[in-house]
Wavefront OBJ file of the C-alpha trace (Angstrom):
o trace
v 0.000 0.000 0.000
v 1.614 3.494 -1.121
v 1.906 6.056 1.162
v 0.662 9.526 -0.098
v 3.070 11.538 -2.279
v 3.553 14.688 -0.715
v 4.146 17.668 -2.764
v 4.663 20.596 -0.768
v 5.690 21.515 2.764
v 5.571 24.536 5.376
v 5.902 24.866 9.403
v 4.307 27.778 11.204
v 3.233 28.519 14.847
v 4.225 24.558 15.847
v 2.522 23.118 12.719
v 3.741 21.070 9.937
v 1.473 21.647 6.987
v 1.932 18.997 4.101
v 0.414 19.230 0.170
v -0.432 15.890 -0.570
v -1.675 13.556 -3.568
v -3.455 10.051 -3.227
v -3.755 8.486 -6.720
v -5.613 12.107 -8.604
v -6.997 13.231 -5.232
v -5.396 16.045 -3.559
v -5.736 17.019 0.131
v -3.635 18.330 3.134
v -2.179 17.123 6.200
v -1.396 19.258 9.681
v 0.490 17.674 11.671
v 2.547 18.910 15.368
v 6.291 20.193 14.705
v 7.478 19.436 17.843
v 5.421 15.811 17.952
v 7.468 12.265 19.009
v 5.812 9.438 18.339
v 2.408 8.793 17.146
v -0.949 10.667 17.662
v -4.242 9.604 16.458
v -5.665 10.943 13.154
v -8.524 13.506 12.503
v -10.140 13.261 8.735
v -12.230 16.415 8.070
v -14.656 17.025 5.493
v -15.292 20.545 4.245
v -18.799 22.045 3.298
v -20.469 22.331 -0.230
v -18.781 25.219 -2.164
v -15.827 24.834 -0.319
v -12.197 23.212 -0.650
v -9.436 22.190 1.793
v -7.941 25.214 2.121
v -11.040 27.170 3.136
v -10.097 29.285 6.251
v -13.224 27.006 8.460
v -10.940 24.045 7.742
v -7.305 25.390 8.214
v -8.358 26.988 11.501
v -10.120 23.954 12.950
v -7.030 21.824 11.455
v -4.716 23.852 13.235
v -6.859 24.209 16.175
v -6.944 20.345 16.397
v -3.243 20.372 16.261
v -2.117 22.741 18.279
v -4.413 21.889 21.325
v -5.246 18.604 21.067
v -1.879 17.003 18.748
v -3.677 15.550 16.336
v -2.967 14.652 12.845
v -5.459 16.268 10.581
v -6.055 15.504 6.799
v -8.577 17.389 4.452
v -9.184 16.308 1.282
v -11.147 18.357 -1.758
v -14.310 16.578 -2.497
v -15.065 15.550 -6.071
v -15.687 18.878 -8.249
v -14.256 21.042 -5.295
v -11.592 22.902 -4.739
v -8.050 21.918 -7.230
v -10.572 19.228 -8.334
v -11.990 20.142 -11.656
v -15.735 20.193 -12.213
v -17.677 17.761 -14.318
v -20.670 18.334 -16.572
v -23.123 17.286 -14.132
v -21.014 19.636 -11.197
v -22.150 22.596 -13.574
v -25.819 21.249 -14.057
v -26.163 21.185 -9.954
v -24.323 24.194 -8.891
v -26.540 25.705 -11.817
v -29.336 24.491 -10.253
v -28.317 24.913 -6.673
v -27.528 28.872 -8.046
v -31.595 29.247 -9.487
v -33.152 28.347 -6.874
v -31.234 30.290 -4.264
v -31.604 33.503 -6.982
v -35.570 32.702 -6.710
v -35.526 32.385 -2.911
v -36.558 28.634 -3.661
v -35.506 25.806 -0.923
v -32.212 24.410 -2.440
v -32.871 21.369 -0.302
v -33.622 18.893 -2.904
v -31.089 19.942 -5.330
v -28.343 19.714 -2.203
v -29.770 16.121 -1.077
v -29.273 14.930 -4.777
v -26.258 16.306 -5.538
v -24.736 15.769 -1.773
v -25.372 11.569 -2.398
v -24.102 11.682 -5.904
v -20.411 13.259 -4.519
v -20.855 11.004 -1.420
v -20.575 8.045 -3.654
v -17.712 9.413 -5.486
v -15.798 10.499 -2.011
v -16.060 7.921 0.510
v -13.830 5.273 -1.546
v -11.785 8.141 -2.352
v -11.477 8.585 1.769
v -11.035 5.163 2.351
v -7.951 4.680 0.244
v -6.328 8.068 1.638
v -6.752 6.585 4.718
v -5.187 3.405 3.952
v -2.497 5.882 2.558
v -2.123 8.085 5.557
v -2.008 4.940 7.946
v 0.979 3.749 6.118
v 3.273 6.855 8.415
v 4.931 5.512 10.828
v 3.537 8.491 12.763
v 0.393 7.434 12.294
v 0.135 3.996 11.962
v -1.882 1.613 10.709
v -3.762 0.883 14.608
v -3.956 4.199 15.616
v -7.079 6.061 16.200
v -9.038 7.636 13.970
v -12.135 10.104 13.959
v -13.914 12.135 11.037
v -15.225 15.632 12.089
v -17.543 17.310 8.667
v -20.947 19.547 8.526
v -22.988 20.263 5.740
v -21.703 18.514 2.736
v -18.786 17.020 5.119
v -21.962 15.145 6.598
v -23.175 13.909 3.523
v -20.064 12.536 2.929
v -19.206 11.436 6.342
v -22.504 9.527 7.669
v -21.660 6.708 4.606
v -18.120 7.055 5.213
v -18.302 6.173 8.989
v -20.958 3.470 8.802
v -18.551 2.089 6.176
v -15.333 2.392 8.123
v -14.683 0.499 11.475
v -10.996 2.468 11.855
v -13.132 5.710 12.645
v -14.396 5.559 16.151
v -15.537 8.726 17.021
v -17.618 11.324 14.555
v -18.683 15.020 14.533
v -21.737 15.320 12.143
v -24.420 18.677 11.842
v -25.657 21.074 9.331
v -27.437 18.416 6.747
v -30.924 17.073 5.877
v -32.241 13.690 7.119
v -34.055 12.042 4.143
v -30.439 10.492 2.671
v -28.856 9.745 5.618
v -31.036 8.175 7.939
v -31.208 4.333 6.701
v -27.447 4.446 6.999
v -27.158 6.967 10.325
v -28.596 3.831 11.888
v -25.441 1.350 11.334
v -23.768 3.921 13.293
v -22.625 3.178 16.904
v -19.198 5.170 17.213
v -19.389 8.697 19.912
v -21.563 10.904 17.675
v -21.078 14.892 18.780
v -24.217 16.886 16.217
v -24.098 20.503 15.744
v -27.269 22.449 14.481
v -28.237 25.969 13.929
v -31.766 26.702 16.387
v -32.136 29.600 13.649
v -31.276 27.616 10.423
v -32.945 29.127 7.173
v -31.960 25.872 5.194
v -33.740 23.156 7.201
v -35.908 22.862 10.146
v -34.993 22.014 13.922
v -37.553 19.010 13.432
v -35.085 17.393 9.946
v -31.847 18.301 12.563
v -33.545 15.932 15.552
v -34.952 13.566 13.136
v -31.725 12.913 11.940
v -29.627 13.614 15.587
v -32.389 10.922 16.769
v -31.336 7.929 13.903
v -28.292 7.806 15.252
v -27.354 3.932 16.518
v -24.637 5.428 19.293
v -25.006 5.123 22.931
v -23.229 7.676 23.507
v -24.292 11.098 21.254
v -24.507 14.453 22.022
v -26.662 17.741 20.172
v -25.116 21.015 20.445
v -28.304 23.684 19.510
v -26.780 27.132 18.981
v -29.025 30.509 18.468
v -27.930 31.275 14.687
v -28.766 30.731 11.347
v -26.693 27.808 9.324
v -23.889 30.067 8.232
v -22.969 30.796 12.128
v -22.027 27.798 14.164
v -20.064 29.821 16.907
v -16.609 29.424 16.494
v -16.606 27.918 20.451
v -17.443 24.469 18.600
v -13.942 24.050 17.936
v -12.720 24.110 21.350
v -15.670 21.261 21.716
v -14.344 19.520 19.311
v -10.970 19.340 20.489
v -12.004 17.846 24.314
v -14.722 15.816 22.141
v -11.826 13.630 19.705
v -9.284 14.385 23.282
v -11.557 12.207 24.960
v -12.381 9.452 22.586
v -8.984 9.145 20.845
v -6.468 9.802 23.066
v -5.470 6.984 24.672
v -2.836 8.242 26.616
v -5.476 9.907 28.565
v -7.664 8.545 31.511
v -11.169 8.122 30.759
v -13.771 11.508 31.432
l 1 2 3 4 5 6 7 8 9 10 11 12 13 14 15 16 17 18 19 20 21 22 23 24 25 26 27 28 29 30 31 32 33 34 35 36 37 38 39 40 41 42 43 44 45 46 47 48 49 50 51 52 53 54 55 56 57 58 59 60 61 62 63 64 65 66 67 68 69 70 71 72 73 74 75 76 77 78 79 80 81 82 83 84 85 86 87 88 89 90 91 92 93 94 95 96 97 98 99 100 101 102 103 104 105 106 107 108 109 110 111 112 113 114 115 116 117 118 119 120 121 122 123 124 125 126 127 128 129 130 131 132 133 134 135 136 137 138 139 140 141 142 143 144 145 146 147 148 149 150 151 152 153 154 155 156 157 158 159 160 161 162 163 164 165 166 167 168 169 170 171 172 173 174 175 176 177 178 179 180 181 182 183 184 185 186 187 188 189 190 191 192 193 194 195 196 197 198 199 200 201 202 203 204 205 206 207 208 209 210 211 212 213 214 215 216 217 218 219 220 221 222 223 224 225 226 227 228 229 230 231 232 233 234 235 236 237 238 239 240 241 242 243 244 245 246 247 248 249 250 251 252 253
């Protein structure tokens, strides 16, 4: 199994920041400077729109880092990003672009076009993974857990029900019709973010889908906003969230 080909490098502020390609697929990994040894590995999924570099997922990448020493690993979802955009990309962003112009729900169009790059992404995860866990400091039994909202939940849900090696999840921010069936194979930690204020879906679709969750062990952060402003406070959850459930250097609590 190859281990990602790495294309670029940089250090800042006690992080190692690393350009990185697995087969065509082209994503990032932060990692601590001044690390020894092994530390469990965060994959993060970014929103729709977005790409790997988008300032949401280099600050909660570096956040992750720097306070908890994780490894963290973004990759650009299919039409995203350095990722270039297929004829059916342009039909849905087309369509997603309409109905936002005539102050239409873009739910559907998001649902549909959300599973179709969710298909296309989670191998593509899988085998970075495979790739990632071939560093010797990460390892190929060390912990893992996947931390993605909006479109990173679309992706994630079927990516974690898939994956055993992820054992702990952060999830929020998407609609419950295409996720549900499969939200139930899940049993891992589950932390759920929603927006009480959310213009693109109702509080009802955020606990219907907080609610099909398999886990024993979940938890749904409500914040006063609308879906655009999940307080930035999350991260710091996040961090004691993935410093509880992956680091095993730590006691338990």
């Amino acid at each position: 199994m190859p281990s990602p080909r790495f294309t670029a490098e940089s250090t800042s502020n006690g992080v190692i920041e690393r350009d990185f390609v697995v087969g065509e697929v082209p994503g990032v990994l932060w990692s601590p400077a001044s690390g020894t040894g092994r530390a469990p590995l965060v994959l993060m999924g970014h929103a729709g729109g977005n790409h790997k570099r988008h300032p949401a997922m280099v600050g909660g990448a570096r956040r992750l880092v720097t306070d908890g020493g994780f490894h963290v690993a973004v990759l650009d979802a299919p039409g995203h990003g350095d990722r270039p955009r297929t004829a059916y990309d342009e039909q849905e962003v087309a369509a997603l672009r309409r109905a936002r112009e005539a102050g239409e729900p873009e739910g559907p169009v998001a649902r549909r076009y959300s599973a179709h790059l969710a298909e296309l992404a989670v191998p593509e995860w899988r085998a970075t993974l495979d790739a990632l866990q071939q560093l010797p400091e990460i390892g190929v039994d060390g912990p893992v857990g996947y931390f993605g909202i909006s479109l990173g939940t679309a992706i994630g849900v079927p990516l974690v029900a898939a994956e055993p090696r992820i054992t702990a999840a952060i999830f929020g921010l998407f609609w419950p019709e295409t996720l549900v069936a499969t939200a139930r194979r899940i049993t891992v930690p589950i932390e759920f973010d929603m927006q009480w204020d959310d213009e693109d879906m109702t509080r009802e679709a955020a606990f219907e889908l907080f609610g099909a969750f398999a886990s024993t062990e979940k938890t749904l952060h409500a914040n006063a906003g609308r879906h655009h402003e999940v307080p930035r406070f999350e991260a710091d959850s996040a961090v004691r969230f993935f410093l509880r459930h992956l680091d095993t250097t730590r006691p338990p609590g």
